[in-house]
C-alpha positions in Angstrom: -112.7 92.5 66.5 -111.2 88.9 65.9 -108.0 88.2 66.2 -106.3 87.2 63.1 -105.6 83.8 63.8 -109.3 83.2 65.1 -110.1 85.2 62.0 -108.6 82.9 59.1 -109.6 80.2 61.2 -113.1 81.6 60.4 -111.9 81.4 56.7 -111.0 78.5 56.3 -114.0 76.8 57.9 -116.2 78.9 55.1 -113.7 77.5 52.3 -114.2 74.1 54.0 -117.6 74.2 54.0 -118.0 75.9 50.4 -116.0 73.3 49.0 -118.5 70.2 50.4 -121.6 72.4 49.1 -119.8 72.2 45.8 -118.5 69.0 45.8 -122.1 67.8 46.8 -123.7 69.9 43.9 -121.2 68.9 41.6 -122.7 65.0 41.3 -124.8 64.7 38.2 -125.6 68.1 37.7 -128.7 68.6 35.7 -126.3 69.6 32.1 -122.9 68.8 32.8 -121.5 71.1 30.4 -123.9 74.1 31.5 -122.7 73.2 35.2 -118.9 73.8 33.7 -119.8 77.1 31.6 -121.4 78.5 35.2 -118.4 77.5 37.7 -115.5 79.0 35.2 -116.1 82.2 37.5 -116.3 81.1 40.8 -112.9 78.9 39.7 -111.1 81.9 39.0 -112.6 83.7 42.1 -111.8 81.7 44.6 -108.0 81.0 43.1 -107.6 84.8 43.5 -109.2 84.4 46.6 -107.0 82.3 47.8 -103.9 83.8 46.3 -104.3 87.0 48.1 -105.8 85.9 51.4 -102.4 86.4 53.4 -102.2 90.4 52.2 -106.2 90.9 51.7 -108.7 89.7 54.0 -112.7 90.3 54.0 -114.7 90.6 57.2 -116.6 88.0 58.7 -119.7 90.0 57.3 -118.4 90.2 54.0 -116.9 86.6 53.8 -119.9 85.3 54.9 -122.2 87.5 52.3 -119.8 85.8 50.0 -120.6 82.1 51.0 -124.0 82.8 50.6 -123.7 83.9 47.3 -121.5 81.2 46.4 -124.2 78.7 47.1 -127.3 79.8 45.9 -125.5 80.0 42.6 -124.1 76.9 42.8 -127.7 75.7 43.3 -128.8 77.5 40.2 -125.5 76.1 38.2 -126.6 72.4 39.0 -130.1 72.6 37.4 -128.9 74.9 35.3 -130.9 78.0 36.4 -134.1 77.9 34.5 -135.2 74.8 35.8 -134.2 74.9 40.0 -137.8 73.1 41.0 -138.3 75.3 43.9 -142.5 75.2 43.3 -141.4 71.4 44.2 -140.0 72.6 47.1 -142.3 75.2 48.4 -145.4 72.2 47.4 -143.5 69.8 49.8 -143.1 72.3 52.9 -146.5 74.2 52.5 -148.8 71.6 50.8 -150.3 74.2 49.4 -150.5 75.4 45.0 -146.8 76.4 43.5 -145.0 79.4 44.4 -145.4 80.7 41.0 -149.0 80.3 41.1 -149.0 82.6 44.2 -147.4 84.7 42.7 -148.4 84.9 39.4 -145.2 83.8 37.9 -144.9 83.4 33.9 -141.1 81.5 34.4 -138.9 79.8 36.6 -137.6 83.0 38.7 -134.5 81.3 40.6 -132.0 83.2 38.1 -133.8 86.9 39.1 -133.1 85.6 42.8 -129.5 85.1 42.0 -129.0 88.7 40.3 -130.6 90.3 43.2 -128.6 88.6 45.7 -125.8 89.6 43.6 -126.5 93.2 44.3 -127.9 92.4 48.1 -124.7 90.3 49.4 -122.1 91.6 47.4 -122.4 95.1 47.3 -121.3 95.4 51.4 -118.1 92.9 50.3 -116.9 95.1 47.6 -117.5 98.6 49.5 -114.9 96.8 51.9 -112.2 96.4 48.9 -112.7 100.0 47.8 -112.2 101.2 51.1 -108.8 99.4 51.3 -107.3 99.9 48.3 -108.4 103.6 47.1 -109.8 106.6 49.5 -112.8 106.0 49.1 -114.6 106.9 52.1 -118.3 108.3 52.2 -120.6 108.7 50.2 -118.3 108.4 47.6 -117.4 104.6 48.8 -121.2 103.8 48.5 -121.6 105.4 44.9 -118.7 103.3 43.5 -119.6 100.0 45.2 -123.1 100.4 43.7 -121.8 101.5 40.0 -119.4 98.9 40.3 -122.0 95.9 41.0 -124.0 97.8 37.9 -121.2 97.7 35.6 -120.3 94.2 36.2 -123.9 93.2 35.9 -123.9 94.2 32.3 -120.2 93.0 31.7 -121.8 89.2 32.5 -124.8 90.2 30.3 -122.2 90.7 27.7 -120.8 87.7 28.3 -124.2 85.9 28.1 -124.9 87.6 25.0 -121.6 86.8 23.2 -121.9 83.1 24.8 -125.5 82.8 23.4 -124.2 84.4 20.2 -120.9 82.8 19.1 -121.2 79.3 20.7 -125.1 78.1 20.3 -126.5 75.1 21.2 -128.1 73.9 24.2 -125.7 74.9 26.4 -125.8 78.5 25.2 -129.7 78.7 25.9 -129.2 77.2 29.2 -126.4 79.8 29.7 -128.4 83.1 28.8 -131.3 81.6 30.4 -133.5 84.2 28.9 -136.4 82.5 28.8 -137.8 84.3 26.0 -137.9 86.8 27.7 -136.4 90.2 25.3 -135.9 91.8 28.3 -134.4 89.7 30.5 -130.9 91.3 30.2 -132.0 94.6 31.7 -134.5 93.0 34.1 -131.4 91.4 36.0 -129.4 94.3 35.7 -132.2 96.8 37.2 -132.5 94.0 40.1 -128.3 93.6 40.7 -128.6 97.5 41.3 -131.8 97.9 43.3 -130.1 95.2 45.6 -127.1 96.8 45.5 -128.9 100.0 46.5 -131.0 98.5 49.6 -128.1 96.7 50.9 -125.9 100.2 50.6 -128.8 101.9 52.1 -129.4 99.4 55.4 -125.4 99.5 55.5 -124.9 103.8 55.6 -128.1 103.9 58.1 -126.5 101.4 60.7 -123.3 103.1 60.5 -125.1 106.3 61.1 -127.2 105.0 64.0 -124.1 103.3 65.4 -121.4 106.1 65.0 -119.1 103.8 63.1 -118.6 102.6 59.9 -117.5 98.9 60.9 -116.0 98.5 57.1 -114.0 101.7 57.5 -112.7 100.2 60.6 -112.1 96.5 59.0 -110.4 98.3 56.0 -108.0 100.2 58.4 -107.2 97.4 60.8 -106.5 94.7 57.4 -105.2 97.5 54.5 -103.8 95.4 51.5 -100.7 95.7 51.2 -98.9 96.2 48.2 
């Protein structure tokens, strides 16, 4: 394992580097005010993060998981989800027809990525926490990381539904990001947990190949302290 010096070294280079992704993103974002209602989250994460990074420290697994996240929203928050012209993209490498026309894709699908990275990259991270602050070893570890990404899928439904609700306007729509779509709400939730549930999965079979849970050894070496 790292040291801890070499370790929030490692930190701070993925907070350096998060910050120029954003900064970048942040110039003349699609909807300006849609780009505002999508970083109010990651504000309030990464002050936490940053408040407690002295007493609570993620892995380099898990920090990095995180960092991806981080960006590919931030990509979806500056063309405000529903319109992220990745068939533009995937035309300009291949050459070829759209990537929803390979697919057979009704709408613009970048928001369904995001939910299931949600589940696929932050399921390992939050395992970690459990593990440090509560005994939560085992199977018992994997169950709660994976109702816990669930449950705070349908929390941000919620707050997409009361956003799209009470406030209106453009800005709401772009929020929801529905699409029309009555089902959309459940369709990102049902992709957060499968996600969540391969990403669990791949995690309890390589600590069962291996003979060691890495995060149970991560969590034991860092414990928050209290």
């Amino acid at each position: 394992m790292p040291t801890v010096e070499l370790h929030r070294r490692y930190e701070r280079s993925l907070l350096l580097a998060f910050c120029v992704v954003w900064g970048w993103l942040a110039i003349a974002p699609l909807k300006r005010s849609d780009w505002l209602a999508e970083n109010l989250l990651v504000v309030v994460l990464l002050v936490v993060l940053v408040a407690v990074h002295r007493r609570f420290s993620f892995s380099r697994l898990s920090a990095t998981l995180l960092f991806v996240f981080l960006c590919i929203h931030e990509i979806g928050a500056h063309y405000s989800y529903a319109k992220v012209p990745y068939n533009q993209w995937w035309q300009a490498l291949t050459g070829g027809p759209s990537l929803d026309q390979l697919m057979g894709f009704q709408r613009n699908q970048f928001d369904r990525l995001v939910h299931f990275s949600y589940g696929l990259l932050l399921a390992y991270p939050l395992r970690e926490v459990l593990l440090r602050v509560m005994p939560a070893k085992g199977f018992t570890g994997y169950l709660l990381a994976w109702s816990l990404i669930l449950a705070s899928s349908a929390i941000y439904e919620i707050i997409e539904w009361l956003g799209g609700a009470y406030i209106g306007g453009d800005t709401a729509k772009a929020f929801v990001g529905a699409q029309r779509d009555p089902w959309d709400s459940q369709k990102d939730m049902a992709l957060a947990a499968l996600a969540a549930f391969i990403a669990l999965l791949a995690a309890a079979g390589v600590s069962y190949l291996r003979q060691r849970d890495v995060a149970l050894e991560w969590a034991s070496r860092f414990k928050a302290r209290t």
